[in-house]
C-alpha positions as CSV (number, residue, x, y, z in Angstrom):
1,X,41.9,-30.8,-127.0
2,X,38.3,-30.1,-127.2
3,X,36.6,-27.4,-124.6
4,X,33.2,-28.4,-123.5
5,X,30.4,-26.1,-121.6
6,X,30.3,-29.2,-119.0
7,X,32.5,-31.5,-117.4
8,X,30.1,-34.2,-115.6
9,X,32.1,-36.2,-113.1
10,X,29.9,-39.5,-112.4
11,X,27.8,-41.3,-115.3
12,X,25.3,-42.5,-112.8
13,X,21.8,-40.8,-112.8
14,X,22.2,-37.2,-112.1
15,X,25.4,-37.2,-114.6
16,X,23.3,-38.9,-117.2
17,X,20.2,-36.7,-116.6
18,X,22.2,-33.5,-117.2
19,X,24.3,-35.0,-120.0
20,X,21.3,-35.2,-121.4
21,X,19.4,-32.2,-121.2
22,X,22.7,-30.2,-121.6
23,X,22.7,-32.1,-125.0
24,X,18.8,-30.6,-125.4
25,X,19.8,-27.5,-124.4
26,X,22.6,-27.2,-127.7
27,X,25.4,-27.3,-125.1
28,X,28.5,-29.3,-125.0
29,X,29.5,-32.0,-122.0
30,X,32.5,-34.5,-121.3
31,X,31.4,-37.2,-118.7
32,X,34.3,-39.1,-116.4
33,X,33.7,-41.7,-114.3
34,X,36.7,-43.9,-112.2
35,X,34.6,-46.9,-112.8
36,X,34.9,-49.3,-116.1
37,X,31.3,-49.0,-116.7
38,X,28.4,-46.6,-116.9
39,X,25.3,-45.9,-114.7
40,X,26.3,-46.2,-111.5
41,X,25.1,-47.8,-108.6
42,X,22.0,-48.9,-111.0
43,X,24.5,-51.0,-112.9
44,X,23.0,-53.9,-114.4
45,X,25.3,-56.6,-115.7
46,X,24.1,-59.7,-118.1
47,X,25.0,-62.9,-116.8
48,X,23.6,-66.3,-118.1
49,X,20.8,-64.0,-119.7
50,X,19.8,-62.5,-116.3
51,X,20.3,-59.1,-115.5
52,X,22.3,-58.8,-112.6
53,X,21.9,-55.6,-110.2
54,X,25.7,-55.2,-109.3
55,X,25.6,-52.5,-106.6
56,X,22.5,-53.9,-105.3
57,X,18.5,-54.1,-105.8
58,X,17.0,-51.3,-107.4
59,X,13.3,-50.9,-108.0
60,X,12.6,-48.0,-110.0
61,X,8.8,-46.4,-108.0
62,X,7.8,-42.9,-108.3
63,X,4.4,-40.9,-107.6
64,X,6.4,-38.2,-109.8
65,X,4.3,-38.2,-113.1
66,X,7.1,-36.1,-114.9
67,X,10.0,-38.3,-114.0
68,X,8.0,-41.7,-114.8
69,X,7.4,-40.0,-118.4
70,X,11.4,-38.6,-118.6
71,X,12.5,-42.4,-117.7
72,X,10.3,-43.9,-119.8
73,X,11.4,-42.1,-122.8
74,X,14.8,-44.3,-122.5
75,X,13.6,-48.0,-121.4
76,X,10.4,-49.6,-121.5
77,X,9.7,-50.7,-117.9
78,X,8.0,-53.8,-116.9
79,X,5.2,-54.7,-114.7
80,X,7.3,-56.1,-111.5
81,X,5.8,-55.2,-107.8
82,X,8.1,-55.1,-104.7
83,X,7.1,-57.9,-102.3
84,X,10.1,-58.8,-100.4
85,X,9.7,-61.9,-97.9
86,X,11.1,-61.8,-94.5
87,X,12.7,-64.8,-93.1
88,X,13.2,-65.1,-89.3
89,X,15.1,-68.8,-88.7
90,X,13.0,-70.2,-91.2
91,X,10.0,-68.5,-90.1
92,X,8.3,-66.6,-93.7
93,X,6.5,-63.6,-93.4
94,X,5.4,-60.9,-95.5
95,X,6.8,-58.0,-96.1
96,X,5.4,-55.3,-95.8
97,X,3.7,-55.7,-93.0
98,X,0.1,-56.3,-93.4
99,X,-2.7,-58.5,-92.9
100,X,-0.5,-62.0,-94.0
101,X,1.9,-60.8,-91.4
102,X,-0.9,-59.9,-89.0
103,X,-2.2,-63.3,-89.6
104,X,1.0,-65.7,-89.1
105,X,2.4,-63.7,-86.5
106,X,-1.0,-63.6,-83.7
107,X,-3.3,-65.7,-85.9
108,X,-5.9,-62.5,-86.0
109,X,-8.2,-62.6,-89.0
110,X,-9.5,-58.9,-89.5
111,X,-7.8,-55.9,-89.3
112,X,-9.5,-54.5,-85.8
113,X,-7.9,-57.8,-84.5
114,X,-4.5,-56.5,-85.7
115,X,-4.9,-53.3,-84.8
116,X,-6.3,-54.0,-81.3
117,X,-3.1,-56.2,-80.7
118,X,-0.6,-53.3,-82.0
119,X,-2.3,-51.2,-79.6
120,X,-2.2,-53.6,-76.7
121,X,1.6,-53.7,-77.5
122,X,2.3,-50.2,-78.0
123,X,0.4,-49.5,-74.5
124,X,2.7,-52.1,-72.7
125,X,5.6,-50.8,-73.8
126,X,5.0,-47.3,-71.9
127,X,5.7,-45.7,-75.5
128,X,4.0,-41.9,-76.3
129,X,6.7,-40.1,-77.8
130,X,9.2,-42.4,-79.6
131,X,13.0,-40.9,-79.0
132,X,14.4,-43.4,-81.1
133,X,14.1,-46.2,-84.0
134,X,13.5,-49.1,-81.8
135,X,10.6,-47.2,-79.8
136,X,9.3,-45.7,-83.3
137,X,9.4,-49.6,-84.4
138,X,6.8,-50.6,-81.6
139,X,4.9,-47.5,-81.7
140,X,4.2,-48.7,-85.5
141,X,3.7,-52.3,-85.4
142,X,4.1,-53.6,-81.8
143,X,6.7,-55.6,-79.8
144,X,6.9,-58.9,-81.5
145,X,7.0,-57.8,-85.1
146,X,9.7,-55.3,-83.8
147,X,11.6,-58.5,-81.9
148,X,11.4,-61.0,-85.2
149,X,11.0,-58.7,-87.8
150,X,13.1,-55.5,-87.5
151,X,15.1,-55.3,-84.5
152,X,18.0,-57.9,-86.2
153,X,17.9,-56.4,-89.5
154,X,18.2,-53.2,-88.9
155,X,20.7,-53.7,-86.4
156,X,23.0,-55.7,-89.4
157,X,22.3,-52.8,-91.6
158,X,23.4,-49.8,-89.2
159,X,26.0,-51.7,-87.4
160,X,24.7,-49.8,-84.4
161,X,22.3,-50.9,-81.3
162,X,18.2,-49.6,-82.2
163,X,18.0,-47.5,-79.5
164,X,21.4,-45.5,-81.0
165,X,19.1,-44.8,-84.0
166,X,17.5,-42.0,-84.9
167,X,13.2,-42.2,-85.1
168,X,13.2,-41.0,-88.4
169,X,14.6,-43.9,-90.3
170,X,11.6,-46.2,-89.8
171,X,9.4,-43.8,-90.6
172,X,9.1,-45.4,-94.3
173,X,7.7,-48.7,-92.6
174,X,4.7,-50.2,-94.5
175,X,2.1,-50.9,-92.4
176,X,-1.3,-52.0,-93.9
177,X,-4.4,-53.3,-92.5
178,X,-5.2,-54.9,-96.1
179,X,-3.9,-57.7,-97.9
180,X,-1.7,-55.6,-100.3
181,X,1.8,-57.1,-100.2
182,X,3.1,-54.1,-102.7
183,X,6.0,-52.6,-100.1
184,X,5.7,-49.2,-102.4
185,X,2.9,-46.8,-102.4
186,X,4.0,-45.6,-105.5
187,X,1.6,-44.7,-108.7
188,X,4.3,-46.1,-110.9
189,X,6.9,-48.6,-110.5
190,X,8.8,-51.4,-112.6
191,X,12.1,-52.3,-113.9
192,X,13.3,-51.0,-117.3
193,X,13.2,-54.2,-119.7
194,X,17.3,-54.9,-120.8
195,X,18.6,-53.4,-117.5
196,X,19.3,-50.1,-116.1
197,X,23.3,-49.8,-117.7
198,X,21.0,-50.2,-121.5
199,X,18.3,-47.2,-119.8
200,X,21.6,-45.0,-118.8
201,X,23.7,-45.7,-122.0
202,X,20.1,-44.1,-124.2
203,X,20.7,-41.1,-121.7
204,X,24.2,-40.7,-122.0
205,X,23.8,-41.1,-126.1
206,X,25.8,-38.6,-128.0
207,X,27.6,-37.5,-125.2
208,X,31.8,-38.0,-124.8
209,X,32.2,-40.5,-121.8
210,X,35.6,-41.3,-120.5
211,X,35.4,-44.2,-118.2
212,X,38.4,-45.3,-115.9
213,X,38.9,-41.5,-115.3
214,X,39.5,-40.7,-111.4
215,X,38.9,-36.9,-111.7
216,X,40.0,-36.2,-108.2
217,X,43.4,-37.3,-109.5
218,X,43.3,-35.6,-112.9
219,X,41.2,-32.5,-111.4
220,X,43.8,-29.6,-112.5
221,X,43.7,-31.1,-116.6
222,X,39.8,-32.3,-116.4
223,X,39.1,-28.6,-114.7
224,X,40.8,-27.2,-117.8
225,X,38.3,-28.7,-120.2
226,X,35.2,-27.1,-119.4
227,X,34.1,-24.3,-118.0
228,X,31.5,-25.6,-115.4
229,X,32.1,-28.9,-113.5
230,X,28.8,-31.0,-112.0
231,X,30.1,-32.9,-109.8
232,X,28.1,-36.2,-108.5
233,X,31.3,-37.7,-106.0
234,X,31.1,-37.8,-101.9
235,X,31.7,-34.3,-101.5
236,X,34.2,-34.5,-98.4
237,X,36.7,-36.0,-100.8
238,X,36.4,-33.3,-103.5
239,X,37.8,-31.3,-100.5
240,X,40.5,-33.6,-99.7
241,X,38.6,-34.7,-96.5
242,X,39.3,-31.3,-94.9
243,X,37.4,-31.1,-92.1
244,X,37.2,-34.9,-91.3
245,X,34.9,-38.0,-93.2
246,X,31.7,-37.7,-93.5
247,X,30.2,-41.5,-92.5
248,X,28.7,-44.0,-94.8
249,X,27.7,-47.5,-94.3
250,X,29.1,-49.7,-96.8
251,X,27.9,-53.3,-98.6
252,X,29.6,-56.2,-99.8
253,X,27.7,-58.8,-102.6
254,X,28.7,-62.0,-102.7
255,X,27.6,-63.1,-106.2
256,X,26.9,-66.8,-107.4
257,X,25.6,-68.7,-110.4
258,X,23.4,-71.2,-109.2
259,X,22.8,-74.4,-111.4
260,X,18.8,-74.6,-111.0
261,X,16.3,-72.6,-112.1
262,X,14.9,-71.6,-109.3
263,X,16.4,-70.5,-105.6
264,X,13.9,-68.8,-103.5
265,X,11.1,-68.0,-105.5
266,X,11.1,-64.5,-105.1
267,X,13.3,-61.4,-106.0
268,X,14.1,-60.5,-102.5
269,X,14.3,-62.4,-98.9
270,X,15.1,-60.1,-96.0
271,X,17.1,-62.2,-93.1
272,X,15.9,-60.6,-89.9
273,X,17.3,-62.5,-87.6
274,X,20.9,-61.7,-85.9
275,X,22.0,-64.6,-86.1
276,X,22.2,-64.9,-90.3
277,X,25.3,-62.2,-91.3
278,X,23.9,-61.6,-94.6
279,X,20.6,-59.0,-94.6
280,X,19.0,-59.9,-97.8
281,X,19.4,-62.6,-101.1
282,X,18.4,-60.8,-104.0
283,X,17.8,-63.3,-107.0
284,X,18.0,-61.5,-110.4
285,X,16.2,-63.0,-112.6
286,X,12.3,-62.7,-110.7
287,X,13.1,-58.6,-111.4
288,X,12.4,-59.2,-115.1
289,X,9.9,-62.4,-114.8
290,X,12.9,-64.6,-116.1
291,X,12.5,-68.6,-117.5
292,X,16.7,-69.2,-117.7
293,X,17.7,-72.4,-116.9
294,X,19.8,-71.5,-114.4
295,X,19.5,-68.5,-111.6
296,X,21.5,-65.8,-110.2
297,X,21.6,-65.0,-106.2
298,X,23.4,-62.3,-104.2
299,X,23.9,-61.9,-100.6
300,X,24.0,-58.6,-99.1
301,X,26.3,-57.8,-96.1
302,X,26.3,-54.6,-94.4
303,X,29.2,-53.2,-93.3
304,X,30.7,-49.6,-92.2
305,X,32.8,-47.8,-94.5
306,X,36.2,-47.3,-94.7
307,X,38.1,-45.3,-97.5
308,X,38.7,-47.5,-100.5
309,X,35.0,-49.2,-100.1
310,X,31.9,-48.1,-102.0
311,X,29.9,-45.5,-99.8
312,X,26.2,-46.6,-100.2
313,X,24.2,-44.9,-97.6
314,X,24.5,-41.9,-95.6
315,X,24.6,-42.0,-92.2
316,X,22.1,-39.3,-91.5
317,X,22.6,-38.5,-87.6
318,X,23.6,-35.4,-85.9
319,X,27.1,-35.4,-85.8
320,X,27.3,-36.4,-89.7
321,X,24.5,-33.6,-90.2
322,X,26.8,-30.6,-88.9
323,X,29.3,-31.8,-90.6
324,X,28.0,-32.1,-93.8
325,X,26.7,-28.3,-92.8
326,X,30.2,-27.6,-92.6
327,X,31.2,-28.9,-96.3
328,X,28.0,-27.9,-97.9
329,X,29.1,-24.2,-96.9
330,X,32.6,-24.8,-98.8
331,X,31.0,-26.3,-101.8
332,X,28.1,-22.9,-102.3
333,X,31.8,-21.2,-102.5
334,X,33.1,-23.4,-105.5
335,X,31.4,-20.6,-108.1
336,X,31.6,-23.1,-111.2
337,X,31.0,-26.6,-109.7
338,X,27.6,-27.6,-108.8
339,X,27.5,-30.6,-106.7
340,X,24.6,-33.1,-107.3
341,X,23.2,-36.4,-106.2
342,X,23.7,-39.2,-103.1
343,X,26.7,-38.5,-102.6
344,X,27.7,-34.5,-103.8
345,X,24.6,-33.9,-101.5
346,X,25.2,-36.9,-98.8
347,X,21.2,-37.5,-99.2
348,X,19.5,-41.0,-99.2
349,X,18.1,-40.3,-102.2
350,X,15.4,-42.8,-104.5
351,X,16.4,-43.2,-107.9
352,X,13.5,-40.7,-108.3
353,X,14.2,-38.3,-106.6
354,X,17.9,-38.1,-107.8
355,X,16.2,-37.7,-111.5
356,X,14.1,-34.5,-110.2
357,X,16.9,-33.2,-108.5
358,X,19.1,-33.0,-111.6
359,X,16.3,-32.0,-113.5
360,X,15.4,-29.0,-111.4
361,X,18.7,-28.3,-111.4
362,X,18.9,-28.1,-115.2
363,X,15.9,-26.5,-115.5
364,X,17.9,-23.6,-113.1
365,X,21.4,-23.9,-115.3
366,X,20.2,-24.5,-118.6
């Protein structure tokens, strides 16, 4: 049996990052992942020439100079601009929310018009200090965009009533008075040409990689075989759920090849209505400009997690907050396992920002 320096449990991004900059550094590393596949939740999968984002739309956007450089030194990444649609019972508008919005929603032409009716909104409503999401929501962009345009959705993706959710969450709204229908305000943003699995697998190069490896399950041989462990799992089950389960929320894709080439025109339409149970319909192939005869679509449902399911997003509130406290205090005592990424860290993380937090992390190790 071989003895490595590092025993990397997850090949998503962080585990890929420091595979590879553990392989820089002249070090050894043995990566596991449960799943059959690398990369992650930014698995891309190729069906009928389209690349398919499995665990959901990702849209690489950074204003981090260093980590656009770092990616691109592993997939070239194309020109494609996030400008999801949102469609309220047929009604189209753009998201995010600017001046096309502005315009279909109160007819106003110039952005004083706009602005003067958010105000008028925001003064009805008797709001001065928004206490939670649904108050932030109006304080941003008024009553009726709130009604049509977040209210349902948000309400399908949380599983909980607006008012239960914290401010803080909406606070990455785009608002603009212009005409820009970019939702990112990044510097840099695109989708690696050939998929993320082919960007991960150029990361992970020269590196062991066991795949259909539950370490959790193997932990006392896998601990043998290195001397450190970085560990990129939900954190509450590397303690055996000790002090209770940290909360996620949870999707479910349903997948289909569609026999035309074109669906929806568009790589992403939000449904923000109540009504609709699906919250979005990604379609594949507009991430990479695609000409295939036939398309690919996905509907999105939210749901809240349960063991067995994927945990996608953290619920970030104050009861999941102390808890989280509570674990993060066991794992500082774990003296060779460094926990890392969404979920060793239970952090909504970017892609990004999950590439300079392993980064600055093997920077610190390394």
């Amino acid at each position: 049996m071989n003895h490595y320096d590092y025993l990397i449990v997850g090949a998503g991004l962080y585990g890929a990052v420091f595979a590879q900059e553990a392989k820089k550094a002249g070090k050894t590393a043995l990566v596991v992942d449960k799943r059959p596949q690398i990369a992650g939740n930014v698995y891309t999968q190729e069906m009928e020439g389209i690349h398919v984002h499995v665990y959901g739309a990702h849209i690489f956007h950074t204003n981090n100079k260093r980590v656009w450089e770092y990616v691109n030194r592993f997939a070239e990444f194309n020109r494609f601009t996030n400008s999801p649609v949102a469609n309220y019972h047929g009604e189209l508008y753009s998201l995010p929310f600017n001046m096309y919005t502005f315009n279909k929603m109160w007819g106003v032409v110039t952005p004083q018009e706009a602005e003067q009716k958010i105000e008028e909104q925001r003064r009805a409503a008797g709001i001065t200090e928004p206490k939670n999401l649904e108050e932030q929501a109006i304080s941003l962009v008024g009553t009726d965009i709130y009604e049509k345009l977040v209210k349902g959705y948000t309400e399908k993706q949380w599983g909980r009533p607006c008012r239960e959710l914290p401010a803080f969450i909406i606070k990455r709204l785009p608002v603009r008075l212009t005409f820009d229908n970019n939702y990112f305000n990044a510097l840099y943003q695109g989708i690696p040409v050939g998929g993320y699995t082919k960007m991960v697998a150029g990361m992970l190069e020269g590196t062991e990689v066991r795949l259909n490896t539950d370490y959790l399950e193997q932990k006392t041989e896998l601990d043998k075989l290195a001397d450190k462990v970085i560990y990129t799992g939900p954190v509450d089950a590397y303690f055996g759920y000790r002090l209770g389960a940290l909360e996620y929320r949870s999707v479910r894709f349903e997948t289909e090849v569609l026999d035309m080439p074109n669906f929806q025109g568009n790589a992403a339409v939000n449904y923000t209505d109540r009504e609709t149970p699906w919250t979005r319909i990604i379609e594949h192939k507009w991430f990479e400009f695609g000409t295939q005869p036939k398309t690919v679509i996905s509907r999105e449902y939210s749901s809240e997690w349960k063991p067995g399911d994927e945990p996608y997003y953290p619920v970030n509130d104050e009861k999941n907050g102390a808890l989280y406290a509570q674990y993060k205090a066991l794992a500082d005592k774990e003296e060779h396992v460094i926990f890392g990424g969404r979920l060793g860290e239970y952090k909504y993380y970017d892609m990004d920002a999950v590439i300079a937090s392993a980064l600055a992390m093997c920077e610190k190790e390394l």
